[in-house]
TORLUM-818875 format. One line per 4 residues: number of its first residue (from 1); for each residue x, y, z of C-alpha. Coordinates in steps of 0.02 Angstrom, whole numbers, always signed. Example, Ala and Ser with C-alpha at 12.3 -4.5 7.8 and 13.67 -1.06 7.14 Angstrom:
BEGIN
1) +615:-225:+390 | +684:-53:+357
//
This chain:
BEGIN
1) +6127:+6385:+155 | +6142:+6529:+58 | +6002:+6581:-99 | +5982:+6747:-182
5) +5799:+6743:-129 | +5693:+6720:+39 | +5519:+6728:+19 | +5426:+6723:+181
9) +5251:+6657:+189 | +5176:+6551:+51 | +5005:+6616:+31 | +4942:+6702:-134
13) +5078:+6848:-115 | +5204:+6713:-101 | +5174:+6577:-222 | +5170:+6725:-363
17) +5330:+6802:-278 | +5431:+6629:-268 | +5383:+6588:-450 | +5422:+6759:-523
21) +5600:+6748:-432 | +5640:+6579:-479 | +5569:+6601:-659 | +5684:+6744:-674
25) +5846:+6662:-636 | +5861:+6670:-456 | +5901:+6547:-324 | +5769:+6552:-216
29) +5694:+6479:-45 | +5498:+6476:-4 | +5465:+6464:+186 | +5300:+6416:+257
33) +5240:+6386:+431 | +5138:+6234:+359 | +5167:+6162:+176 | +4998:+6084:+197
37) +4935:+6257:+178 | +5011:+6342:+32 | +4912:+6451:-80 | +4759:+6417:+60
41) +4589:+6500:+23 | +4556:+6556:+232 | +4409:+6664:+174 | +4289:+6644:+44
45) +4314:+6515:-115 | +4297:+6635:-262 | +4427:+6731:-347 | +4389:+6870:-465
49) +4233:+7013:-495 | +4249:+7190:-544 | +4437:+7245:-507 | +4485:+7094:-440
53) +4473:+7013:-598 | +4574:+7143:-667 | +4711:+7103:-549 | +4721:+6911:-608
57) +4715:+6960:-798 | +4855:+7084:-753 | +4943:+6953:-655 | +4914:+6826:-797
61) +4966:+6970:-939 | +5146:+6985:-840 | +5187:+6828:-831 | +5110:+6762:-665
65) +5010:+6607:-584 | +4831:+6648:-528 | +4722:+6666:-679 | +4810:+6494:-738
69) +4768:+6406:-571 | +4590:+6462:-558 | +4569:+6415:-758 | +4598:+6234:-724
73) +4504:+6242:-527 | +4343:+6315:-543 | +4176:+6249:-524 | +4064:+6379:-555
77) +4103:+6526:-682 | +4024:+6714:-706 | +4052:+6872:-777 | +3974:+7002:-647
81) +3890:+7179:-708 | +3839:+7132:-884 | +3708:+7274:-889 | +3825:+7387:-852
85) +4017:+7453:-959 | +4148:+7371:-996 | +4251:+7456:-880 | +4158:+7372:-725
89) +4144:+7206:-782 | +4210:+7069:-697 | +4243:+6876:-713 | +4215:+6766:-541
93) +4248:+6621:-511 | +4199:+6497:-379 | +4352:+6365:-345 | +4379:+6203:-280
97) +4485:+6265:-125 | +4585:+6076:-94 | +4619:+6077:-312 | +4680:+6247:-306
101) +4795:+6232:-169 | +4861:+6046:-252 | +4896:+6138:-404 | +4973:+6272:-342
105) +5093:+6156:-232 | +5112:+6070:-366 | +5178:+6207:-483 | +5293:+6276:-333
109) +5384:+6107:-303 | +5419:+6068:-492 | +5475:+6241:-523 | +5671:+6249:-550
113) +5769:+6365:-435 | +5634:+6329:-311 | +5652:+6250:-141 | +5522:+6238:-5
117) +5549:+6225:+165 | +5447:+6231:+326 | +5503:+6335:+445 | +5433:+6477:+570
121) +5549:+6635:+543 | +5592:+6725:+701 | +5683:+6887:+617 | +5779:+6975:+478
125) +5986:+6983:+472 | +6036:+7167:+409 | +6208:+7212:+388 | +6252:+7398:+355
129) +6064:+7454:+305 | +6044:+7311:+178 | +5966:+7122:+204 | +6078:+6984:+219
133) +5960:+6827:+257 | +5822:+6776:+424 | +5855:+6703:+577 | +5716:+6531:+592
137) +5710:+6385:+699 | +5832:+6286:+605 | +5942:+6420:+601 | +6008:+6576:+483
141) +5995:+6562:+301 | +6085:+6700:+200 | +6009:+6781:+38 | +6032:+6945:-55
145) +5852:+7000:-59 | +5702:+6928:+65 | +5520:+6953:+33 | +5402:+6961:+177
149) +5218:+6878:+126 | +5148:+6839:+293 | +4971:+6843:+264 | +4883:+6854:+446
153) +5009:+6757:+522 | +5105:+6930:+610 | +5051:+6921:+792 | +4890:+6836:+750
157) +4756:+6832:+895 | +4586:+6727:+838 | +4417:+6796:+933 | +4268:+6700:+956
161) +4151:+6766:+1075 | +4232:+6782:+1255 | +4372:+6640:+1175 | +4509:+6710:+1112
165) +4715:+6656:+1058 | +4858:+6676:+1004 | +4863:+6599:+820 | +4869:+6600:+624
169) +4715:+6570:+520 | +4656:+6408:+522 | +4733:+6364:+685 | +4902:+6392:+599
173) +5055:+6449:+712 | +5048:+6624:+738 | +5229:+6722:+672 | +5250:+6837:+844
177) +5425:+6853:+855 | +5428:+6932:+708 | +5314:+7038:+706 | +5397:+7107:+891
181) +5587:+7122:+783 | +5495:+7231:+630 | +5421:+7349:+785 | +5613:+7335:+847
185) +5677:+7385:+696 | +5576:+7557:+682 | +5428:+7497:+576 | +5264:+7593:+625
189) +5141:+7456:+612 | +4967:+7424:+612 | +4830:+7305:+719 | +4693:+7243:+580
193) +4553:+7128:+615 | +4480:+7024:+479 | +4355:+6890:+493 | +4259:+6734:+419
197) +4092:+6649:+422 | +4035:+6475:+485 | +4054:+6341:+379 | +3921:+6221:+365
201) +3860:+6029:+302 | +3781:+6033:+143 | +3685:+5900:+155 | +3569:+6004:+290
205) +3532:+6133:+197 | +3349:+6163:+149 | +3400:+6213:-59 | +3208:+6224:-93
209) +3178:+6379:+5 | +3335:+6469:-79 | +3361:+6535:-240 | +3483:+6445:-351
213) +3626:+6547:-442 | +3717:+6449:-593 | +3858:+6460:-669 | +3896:+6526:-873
217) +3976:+6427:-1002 | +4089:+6567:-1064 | +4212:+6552:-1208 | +4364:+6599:-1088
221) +4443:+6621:-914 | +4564:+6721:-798 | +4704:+6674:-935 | +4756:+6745:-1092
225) +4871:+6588:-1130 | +4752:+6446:-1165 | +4544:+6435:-1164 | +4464:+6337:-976
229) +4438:+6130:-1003 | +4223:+6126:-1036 | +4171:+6046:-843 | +4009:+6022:-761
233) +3992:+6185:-672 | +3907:+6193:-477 | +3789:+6310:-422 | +3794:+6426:-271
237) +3613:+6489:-174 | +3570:+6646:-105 | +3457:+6656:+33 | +3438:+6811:+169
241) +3433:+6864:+348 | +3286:+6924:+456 | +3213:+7035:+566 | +3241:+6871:+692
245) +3423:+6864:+642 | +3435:+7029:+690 | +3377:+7018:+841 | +3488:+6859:+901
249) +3629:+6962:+868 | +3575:+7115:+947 | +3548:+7014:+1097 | +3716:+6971:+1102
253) +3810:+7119:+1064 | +3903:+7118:+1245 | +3940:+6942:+1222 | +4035:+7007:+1029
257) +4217:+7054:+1029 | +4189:+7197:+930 | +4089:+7273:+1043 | +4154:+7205:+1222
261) +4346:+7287:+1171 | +4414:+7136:+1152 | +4464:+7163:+979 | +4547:+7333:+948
265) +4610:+7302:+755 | +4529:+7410:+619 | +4407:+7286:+514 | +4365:+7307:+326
269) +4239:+7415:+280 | +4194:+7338:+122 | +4162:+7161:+205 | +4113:+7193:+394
273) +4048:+7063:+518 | +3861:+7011:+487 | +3849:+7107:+691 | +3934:+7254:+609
277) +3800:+7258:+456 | +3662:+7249:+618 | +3749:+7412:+702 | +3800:+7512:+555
281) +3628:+7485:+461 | +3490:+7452:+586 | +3345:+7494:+441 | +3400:+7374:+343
285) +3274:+7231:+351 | +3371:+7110:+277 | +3553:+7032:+225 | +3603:+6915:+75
289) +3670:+6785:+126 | +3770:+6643:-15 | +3782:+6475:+8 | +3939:+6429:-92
293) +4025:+6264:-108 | +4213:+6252:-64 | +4243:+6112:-191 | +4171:+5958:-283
297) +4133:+5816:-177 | +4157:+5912:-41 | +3989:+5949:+85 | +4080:+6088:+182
301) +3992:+6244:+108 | +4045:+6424:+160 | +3916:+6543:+220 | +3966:+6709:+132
305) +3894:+6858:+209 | +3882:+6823:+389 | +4047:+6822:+439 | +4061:+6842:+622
309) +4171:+6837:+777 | +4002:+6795:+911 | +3997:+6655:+1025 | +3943:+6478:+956
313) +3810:+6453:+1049 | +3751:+6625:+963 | +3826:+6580:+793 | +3716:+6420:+814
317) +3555:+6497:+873 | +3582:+6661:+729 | +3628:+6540:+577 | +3475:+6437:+612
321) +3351:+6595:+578 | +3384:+6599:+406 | +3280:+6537:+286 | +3326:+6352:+224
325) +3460:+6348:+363 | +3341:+6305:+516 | +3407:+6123:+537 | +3595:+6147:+463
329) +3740:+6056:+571 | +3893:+6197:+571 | +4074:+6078:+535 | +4175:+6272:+591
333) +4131:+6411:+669 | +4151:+6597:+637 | +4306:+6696:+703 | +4384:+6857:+694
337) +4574:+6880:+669 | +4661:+7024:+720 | +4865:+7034:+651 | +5009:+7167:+624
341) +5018:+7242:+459 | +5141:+7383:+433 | +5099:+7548:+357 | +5153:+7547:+179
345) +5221:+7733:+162 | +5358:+7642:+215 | +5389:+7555:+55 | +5442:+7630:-129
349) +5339:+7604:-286 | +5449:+7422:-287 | +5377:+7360:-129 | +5568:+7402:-58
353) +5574:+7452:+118 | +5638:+7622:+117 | +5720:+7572:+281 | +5817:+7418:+243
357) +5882:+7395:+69 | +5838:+7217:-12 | +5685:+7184:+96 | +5540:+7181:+8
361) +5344:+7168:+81 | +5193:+7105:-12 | +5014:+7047:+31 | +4904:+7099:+199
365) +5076:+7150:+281 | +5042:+7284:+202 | +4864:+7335:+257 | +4788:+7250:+116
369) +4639:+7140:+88 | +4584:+6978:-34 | +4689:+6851:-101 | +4706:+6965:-289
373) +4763:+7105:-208 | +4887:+7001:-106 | +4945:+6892:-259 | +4966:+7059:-373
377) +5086:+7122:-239 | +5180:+6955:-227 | +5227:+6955:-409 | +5291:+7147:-427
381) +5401:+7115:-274 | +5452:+6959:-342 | +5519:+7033:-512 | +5585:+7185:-424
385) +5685:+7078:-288 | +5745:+6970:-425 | +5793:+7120:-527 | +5886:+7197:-350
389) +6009:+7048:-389 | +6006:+7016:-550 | +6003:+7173:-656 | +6020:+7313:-519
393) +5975:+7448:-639 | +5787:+7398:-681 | +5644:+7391:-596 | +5451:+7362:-612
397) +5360:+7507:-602 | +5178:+7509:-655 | +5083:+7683:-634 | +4902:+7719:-619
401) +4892:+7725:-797 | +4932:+7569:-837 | +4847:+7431:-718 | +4753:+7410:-574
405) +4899:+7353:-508 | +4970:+7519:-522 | +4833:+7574:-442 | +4841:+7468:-276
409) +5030:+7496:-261 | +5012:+7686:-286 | +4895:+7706:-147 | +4984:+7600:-17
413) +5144:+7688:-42 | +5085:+7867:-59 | +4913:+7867:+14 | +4949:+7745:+154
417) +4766:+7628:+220 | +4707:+7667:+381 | +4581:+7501:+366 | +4588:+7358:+261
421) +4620:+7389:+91 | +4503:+7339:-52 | +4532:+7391:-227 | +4387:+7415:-338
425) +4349:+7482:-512 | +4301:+7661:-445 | +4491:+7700:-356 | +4548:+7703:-549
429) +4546:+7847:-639 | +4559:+7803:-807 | +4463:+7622:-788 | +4398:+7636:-958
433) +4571:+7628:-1025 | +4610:+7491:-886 | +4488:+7371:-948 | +4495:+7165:-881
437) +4471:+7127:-1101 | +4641:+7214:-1127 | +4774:+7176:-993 | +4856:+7076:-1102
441) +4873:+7243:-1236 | +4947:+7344:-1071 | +5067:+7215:-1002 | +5098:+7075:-1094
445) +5242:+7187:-1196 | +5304:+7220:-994 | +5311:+7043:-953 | +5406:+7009:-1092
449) +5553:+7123:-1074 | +5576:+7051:-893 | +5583:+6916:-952 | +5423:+6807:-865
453) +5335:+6815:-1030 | +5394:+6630:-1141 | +5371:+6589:-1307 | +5216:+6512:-1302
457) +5136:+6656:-1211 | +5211:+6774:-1337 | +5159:+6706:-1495 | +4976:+6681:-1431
461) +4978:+6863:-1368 | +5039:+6919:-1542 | +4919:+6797:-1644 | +4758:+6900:-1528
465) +4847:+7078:-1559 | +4862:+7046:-1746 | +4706:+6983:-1750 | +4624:+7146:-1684
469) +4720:+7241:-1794 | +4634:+7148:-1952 | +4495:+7174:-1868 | +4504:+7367:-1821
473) +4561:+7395:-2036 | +4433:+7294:-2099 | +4516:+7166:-2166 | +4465:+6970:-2153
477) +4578:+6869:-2023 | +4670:+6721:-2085 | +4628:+6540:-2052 | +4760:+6539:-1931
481) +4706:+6674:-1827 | +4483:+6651:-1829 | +4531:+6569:-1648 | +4516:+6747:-1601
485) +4370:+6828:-1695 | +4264:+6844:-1574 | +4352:+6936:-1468 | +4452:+7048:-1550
489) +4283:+7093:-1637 | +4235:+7124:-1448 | +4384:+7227:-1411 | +4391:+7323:-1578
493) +4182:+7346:-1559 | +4211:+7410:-1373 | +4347:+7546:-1438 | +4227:+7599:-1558
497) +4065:+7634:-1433 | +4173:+7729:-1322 | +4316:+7803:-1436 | +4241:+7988:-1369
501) +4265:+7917:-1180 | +4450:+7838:-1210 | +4496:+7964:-1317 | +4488:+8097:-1174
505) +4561:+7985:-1045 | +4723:+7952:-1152 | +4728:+8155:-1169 | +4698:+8150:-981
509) +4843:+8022:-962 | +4967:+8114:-1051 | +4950:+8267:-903 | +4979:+8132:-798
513) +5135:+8059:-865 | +5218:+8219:-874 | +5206:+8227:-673 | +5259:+8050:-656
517) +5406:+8085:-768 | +5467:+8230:-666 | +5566:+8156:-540 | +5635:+8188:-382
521) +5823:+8161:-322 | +5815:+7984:-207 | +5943:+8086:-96 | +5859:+8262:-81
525) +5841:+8328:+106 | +5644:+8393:+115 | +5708:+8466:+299 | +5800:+8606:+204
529) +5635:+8636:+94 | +5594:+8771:+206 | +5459:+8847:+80 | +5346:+8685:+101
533) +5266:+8650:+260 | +5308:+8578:+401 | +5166:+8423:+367 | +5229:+8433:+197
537) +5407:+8414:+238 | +5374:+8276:+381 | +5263:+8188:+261 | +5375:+8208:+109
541) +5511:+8138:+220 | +5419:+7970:+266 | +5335:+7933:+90 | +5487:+7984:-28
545) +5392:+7993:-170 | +5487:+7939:-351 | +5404:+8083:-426 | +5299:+8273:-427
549) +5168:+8157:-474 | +5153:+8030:-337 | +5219:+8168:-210 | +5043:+8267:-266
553) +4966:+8101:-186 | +5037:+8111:-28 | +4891:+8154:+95 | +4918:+8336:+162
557) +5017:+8402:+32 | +4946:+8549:-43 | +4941:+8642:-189 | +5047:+8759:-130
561) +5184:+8635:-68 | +5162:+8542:-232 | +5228:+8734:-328 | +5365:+8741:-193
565) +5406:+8569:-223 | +5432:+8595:-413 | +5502:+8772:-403 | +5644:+8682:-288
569) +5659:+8552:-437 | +5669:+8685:-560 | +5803:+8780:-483 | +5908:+8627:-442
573) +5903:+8591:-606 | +5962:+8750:-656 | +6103:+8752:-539 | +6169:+8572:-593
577) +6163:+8650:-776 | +6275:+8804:-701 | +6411:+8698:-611 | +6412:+8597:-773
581) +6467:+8735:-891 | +6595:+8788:-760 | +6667:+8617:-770 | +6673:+8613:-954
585) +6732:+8791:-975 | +6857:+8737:-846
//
């Protein structure tokens, strides 16, 4: 068996990765643990909200799946932080976890130049510094490029209470060989620990004593391409801990992993355990808690906000404190997951190892958290593997200035995550310019020189651009093209309010591009640098930034090492220029 692509791991960083390879022109083989489980919502059943959103508009823009998928799957539908810019607005949507993951299947086994196979992968086969296929359980299959998306799966260990084992999420084989040959290999790695509520029967919930939360009949979705199907939407309910709640779990804390050392891995800090929230604020006299439905005609509802790793006996006696849950009946209970995630200063700007040439990583293998972030990843190392063997000389490369997704890539690969990573809307610097309304303005172009952008995409993305250029001169739009009044009115309206605002971002931009477009040699020795620093030279050496501007990212690099850094560049530039003129003066 031999395929130009292996993409490892079918989760949200895979399906986009498999479909962007495939789309592109490339042979290419997905491998899952469990084909029952592709594109799986472990965690909560919402995509979207401020930056995320972003993410799936971007994804949708380029080309990808997501914002498509969760179009024709949702059952409840908001835009988050209405009072507040346009910069920091969000869509979110709650989704019918079995229809998403059908649909998605769906659109991976129809796609051509995809195959799926089920398989547990045991290691990677490099010849002379560069990928040549994986070792699995039905033997070695060849490729040219191989893209790792394992999701939790690396060395997975579930914790709940004083129970813990070796596994996957879900009770899904855990992928430990693996992780053991990346360690073998010379891959510094990382031990995470994420984590996920109880689930509980609907039908014993108390709804009177909550508050309901509907959903909004909005006049689009995730996708640029075509306007969401009208549906019945469902609601969600909030409700809230206690000072009783508290005080279960403070009880217990000897009896909770995090606090007895049996979990060691570093957990999110923007989505702790509900014991966590206890510790960290013990003022706080209360928690929100959502009830949230995982799908229509489906009583399983997820408990978002008290995600939790205790005992089930605890779990039990904790849930059953909060108001309008006093006589639920939990169907699962709450674990913590700890896995291996590698440290992504190990990667380029493509999601390339720097180590092994045509391995590619993408998703919470590389520190990262939330299915957007992970399915964001997927596609850019998609394109960029497929590129690797296709057209050798291109590559994606989106910078901080363009997308969020610029944003989350820049960060791994320079910055490194020392905890689960979360992007939000406040990690981008020029968010106002980065706005979810105009993804398709940034990218769409992008998308379409790759080559992952059709003709039906294009022409509606040109209709809505020409239609906000009527709108921005004045002029009346066409019969063809009032599909779109509204919001290009909305985008050309939103330029208008804050023209002052984007106006000094795109000046701010433009110092920024001119580091980004100063770059530095792919081969240049930062041992012989001997005017930086030693930290600057050791970290220089490990992140091997494309550019001055990234390498002014890298924690621990200084001003001063930034000057030495260029003053290097200058004067190899100068020299090159010297032995050139001898040449040609021969």
């Amino acid at each position: 068996m031999d395929y130009d692509v292996i993409v490892i791991g079918l989760g949200h960083a895979g399906c986009e990765a498999a479909l962007a390879c495939a789309r592109l022109g490339c042979s290419t083989l997905g491998l899952t643990v469990s084909m029952e489980n592709i594109a799986q919502m472990s965690c909560n059943p919402s995509l979207g909200g401020p930056a995320k959103a972003h993410l799936i508009r971007e994804i949708d823009a380029l080309g990808g799946e997501m914002g498509l998928a969760a179009d024709e799957t949702f059952i409840q539908l908001r835009m988050l932080n209405t009072s507040k810019g346009p910069a920091v607005r969000g869509l979110r949507a709650q989704i019918d976890k079995a229809e998403y993951q059908a649909r998605m299947r769906r659109t991976l086994q129809r796609q051509p130049g995809l195959v799926l196979t089920q398989a547990t992968v045991y290691d990677i086969i490099v010849r002379n510094g560069r990928v040549a296929g994986v070792s699995t359980e039905i033997g070695e299959i060849s490729s040219r490029a191989v893209i790792l998306a394992t999701g939790t799966h690396l060395g997975g260990r579930v914790h709940m209470g004083e129970m813990n084992y070796e596994s996957g999420p879900d009770r899904q084989p855990a992928a430990v060989e693996l992780g053991e040959n990346l360690r073998r290999r010379g891959f510094a790695m990382y031990r995470f620990k994420t984590g996920t509520p109880a689930r509980i029967d609907g039908r014993t919930v108390d709804y009177d004593a909550t508050q309901i939360q509907l959903g909004e009949e909005l006049p689009y979705g995730f996708s640029y391409l075509r306007q969401p199907d009208p549906r019945e939407q469902i609601p969600c309910w909030q409700t809230w801990t206690n000072e009783r709640t508290h005080e279960v779990i403070r009880e217990n804390l000897d009896r909770a992993p995090m606090y007895t050392g049996a979990i060691t891995g570093t957990g999110p800090r923007y989505c702790p355990a509900i014991e966590t929230k206890i510790v960290r604020f013990p003022d706080r006299p209360r928690h929100q808690v959502y009830v949230e439905p995982q799908g229509r005609g489906n009583e399983e509802m997820y408990l978002s906000g008290v995600s939790t790793s205790l005992p089930v006996d605890v779990q039990e006696k904790m849930i059953r404190t909060i108001r309008g849950l006093e006589n639920v009946h939990i169907m699962k209970y709450g674990y913590a997951i700890e896995y291996d995630c590698i440290d992504p200063t190990q990667l380029a700007p493509t999601l390339e190892s720097l180590k092994i040439a045509g391995l590619y990583f993408a998703g919470q293998i590389n520190g990262t958290s939330g299915y957007e972030e992970a399915a964001a990843q997927g596609l850019v190392a998609g394109i960029n593997a497929a590129l690797s063997v296709l057209r050798p000389d291109e590559r994606l490369l989106l910078d901080r200035s363009e997308a969020y997704i610029g944003v989350l890539i820049d960060d791994l690969v320079s910055r490194g995550t020392d905890e689960p990573y979360r992007l939000m809307t406040a990690r981008a610097e020029y968010r106002l310019l980065l706005r979810q309304d105009n993804a398709d303005l940034r990218l769409t172009p992008r998308g379409r020189e790759i080559g992952l952008v059709d003709e039906d995409r294009w022409e509606r993305f040109a209709a809505r651009r020409n239609a906000i250029e009527l709108i921005r001169s004045g002029e009346e739009l066409p019969e063809a093209l009032r599909d779109y009044a509204e919001e290009a009115t909305e985008q050309v309206e939103i330029e208008s309010k804050f023209s002052g605002y984007i106006a000094k971002q795109r000046r701010q931009v433009e110092e920024f591009k001119k580091l980004e477009k100063w770059k530095i040699p792919e081969d240049i020795d930062y041992t012989k640098l001997t005017r930086l620093s030693r930290e600057a030279r050791e970290r220089l050496g490990v992140v091997r930034p494309f550019s001055v501007g990234q390498a002014s990212r890298v924690p621990g690099i200084s001003p001063a090492d930034l000057l030495a850094l260029t003053v290097h560049l200058r004067e190899m530039t100068l020299q090159g220029r010297k032995e050139e003129a001898a040449r040609d003066n021969g």
